[in-house]
N, C-alpha and C positions, 0 to 999 in steps of 0.2 A: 355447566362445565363439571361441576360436583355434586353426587348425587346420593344422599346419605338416608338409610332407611335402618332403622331401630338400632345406629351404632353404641355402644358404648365400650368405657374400659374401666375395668377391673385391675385394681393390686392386691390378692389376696380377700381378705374382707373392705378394702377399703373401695369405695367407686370416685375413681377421677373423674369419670365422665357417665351420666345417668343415659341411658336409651333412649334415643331424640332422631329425629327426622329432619332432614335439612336439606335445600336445593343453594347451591352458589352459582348463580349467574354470569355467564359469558360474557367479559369485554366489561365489567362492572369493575368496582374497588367496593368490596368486604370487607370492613373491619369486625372483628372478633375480639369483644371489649370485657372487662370484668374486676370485680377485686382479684389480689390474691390468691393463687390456690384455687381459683376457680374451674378449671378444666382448661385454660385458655389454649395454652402451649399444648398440652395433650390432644386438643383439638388438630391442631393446625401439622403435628407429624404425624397422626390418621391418614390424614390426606395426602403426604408423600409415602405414606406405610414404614414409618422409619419404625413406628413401633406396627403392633396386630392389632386389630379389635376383640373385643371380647366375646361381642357379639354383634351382629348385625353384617349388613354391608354395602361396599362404598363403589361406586363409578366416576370413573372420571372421561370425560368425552364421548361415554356411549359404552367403556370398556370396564370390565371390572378390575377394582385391586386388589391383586391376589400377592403371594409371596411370587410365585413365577413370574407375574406379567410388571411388577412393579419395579423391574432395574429398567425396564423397557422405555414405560410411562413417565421414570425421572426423570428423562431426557429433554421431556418435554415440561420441564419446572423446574424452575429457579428458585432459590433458598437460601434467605438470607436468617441466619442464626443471630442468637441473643450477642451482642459486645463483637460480633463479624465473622467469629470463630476462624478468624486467618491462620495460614501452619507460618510460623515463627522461622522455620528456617528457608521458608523460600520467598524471593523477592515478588512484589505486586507483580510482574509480567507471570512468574510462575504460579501464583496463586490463583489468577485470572484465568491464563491457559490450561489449569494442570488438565480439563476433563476434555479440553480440544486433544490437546497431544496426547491423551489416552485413548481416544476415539479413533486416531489416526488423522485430523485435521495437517495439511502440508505449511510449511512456514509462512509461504505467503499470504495463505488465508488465516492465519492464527494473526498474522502482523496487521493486517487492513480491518479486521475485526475489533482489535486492541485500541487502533485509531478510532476509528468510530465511537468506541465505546467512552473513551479518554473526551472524546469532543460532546459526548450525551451527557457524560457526568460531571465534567467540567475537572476531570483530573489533570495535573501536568502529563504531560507527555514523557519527559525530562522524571518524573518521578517512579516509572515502571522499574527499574533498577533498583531500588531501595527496599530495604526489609520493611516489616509493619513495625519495627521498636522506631523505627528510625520516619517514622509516618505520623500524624497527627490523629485524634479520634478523627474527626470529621473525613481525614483523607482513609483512614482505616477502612470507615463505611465506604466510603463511595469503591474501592475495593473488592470490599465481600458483595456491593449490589453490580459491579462490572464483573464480576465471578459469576453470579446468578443468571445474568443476562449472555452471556458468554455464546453460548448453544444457540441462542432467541428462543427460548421456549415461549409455549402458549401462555403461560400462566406465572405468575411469581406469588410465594410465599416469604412471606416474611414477619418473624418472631419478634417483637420489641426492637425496632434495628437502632431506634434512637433512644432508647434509655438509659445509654450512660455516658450519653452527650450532655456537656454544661448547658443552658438556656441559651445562649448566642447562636454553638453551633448549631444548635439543636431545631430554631430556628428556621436559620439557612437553608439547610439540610430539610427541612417540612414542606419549604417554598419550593426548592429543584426537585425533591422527590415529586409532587402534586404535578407539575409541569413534564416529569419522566413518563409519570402514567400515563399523563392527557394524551403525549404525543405519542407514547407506543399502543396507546387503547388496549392493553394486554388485560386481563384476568388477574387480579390482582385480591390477595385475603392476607389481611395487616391483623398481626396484635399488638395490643395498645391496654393502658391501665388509665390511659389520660384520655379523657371524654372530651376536652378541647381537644387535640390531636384527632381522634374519631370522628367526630364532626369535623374538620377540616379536611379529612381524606374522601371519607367513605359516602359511596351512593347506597351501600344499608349496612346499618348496624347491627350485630348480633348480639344480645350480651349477658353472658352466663354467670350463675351463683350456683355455688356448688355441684358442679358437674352438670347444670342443667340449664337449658336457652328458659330465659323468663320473657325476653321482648324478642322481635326481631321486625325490625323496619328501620324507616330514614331516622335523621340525625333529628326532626322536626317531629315526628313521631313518638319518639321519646323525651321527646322536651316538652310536647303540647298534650302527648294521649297518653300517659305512662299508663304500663297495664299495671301496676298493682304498688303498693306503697314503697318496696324496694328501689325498683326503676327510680322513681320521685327523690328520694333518700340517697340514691345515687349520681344521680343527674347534681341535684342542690349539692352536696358536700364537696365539688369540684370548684369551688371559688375562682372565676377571673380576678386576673390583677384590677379590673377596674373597682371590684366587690372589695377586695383585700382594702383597696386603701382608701375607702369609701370609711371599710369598718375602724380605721386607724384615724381617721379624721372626727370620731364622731365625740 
């Protein structure tokens, strides 16, 4: 689906992203995992072109991304931003619709869309009328991902979309998403900083330090084959609760 050959990016002297080669797989779930500051987020607007490359370049379905051909290509990807990035002055119907009724989609098909979408994500119906202040986190996201899904695009992006969810929601929200993917089988590339979440989503893992992929494969791949002491150091410093309270017991 994504097809990346020598990209990187540049701030000036500084490299967010080191010059790397990477295939992302059709109909799969990608997560793109790392500490901090790692490239993560940099990674993942590459591939809708929200920002340029510095160098290199990138395909998406056979086609390249160019500054021309990529209002084209968003059409076909969904995007879900850090905290849902919802506009504040419009209600969930219009934040969901805004890119139907700018495309010219007719009301009835913006309306049976919106249903669909409300019965996939488990939204109320009853709540499309309400602003996002007046919306819950959890109903926030499901929101910004009936926004993403809107179109039906090929593919979904999606930047942290659960990290400023409490642990409950957060949850919830891990189990409907995982069951969202299954059933739309779409192309899907998650960023995540939580290696349980990573492993719960994704059929390969990416996972970058400092601007640069050091492993990429399954979730078992890095947990049994780490390529080099980082991977290990990173994998182990992610404590489960069962670990946590193992060590409080001792």
């Amino acid at each position: 689906m994504f097809v990346l050959r020598q990209v990187s990016k540049r701030y000036g002297e500084a490299v967010a992203l080191a010059p790397l080669d990477l295939d992302i797989e059709a109909g799969r779930t990608s997560v793109v995992i790392g500490p901090s500051g790692c490239g993560k987020s940099t990674l993942i607007r590459l591939l809708n072109r929200l920002i340029a490359p510095s160098s290199g370049t990138i395909a998406f379905a056979g086609q390249p991304m160019t500054d021309d051909s990529a209002p084209r290509l968003r059409r076909r990807m969904g995007y879900v931003i850090q905290d849902g990035g919802l506009f504040p002055h419009l209600t969930a119907r219009g934040n969901v619709s805004l890119l139907a009724r700018h495309i010219g989609w007719d009301a009835s098909r913006i309306e049976a869309r919106l249903a669909a979408l409300c019965a996939l994500t488990h939204f109320p119906h009853s709540g499309l009328g309400r602003y996002p202040a007046e919306l819950s986190g959890g109903q926030q996201q499901r929101v910004a991902l009936m926004r993403a899904l809107m179109l039906e695009p090929d593919v979904l992006l999606l930047d942290e979309p659960l990290g400023a969810l409490d642990p409950m929601i957060r949850y919830e929200l891990q189990t409907e998403l995982r069951e969202i993917f299954r059933t739309l089988g779409k192309t899907v590339v998650l960023v995540t900083h939580d290696m349980g979440e990573a492993a719960y989503f994704g059929d390969m893992l990416i996972l970058l330090r400092d601007g640069r992929v050091v492993q990429r494969g399954t979730p078992e791949d890095l947990v049994r084959r780490p390529a080099d002491p980082f991977v290990e150091r990173f994998v182990t410093a992610q404590r489960g609760l069962a670990d946590a309270i193992a060590e409080v017991g001792r």
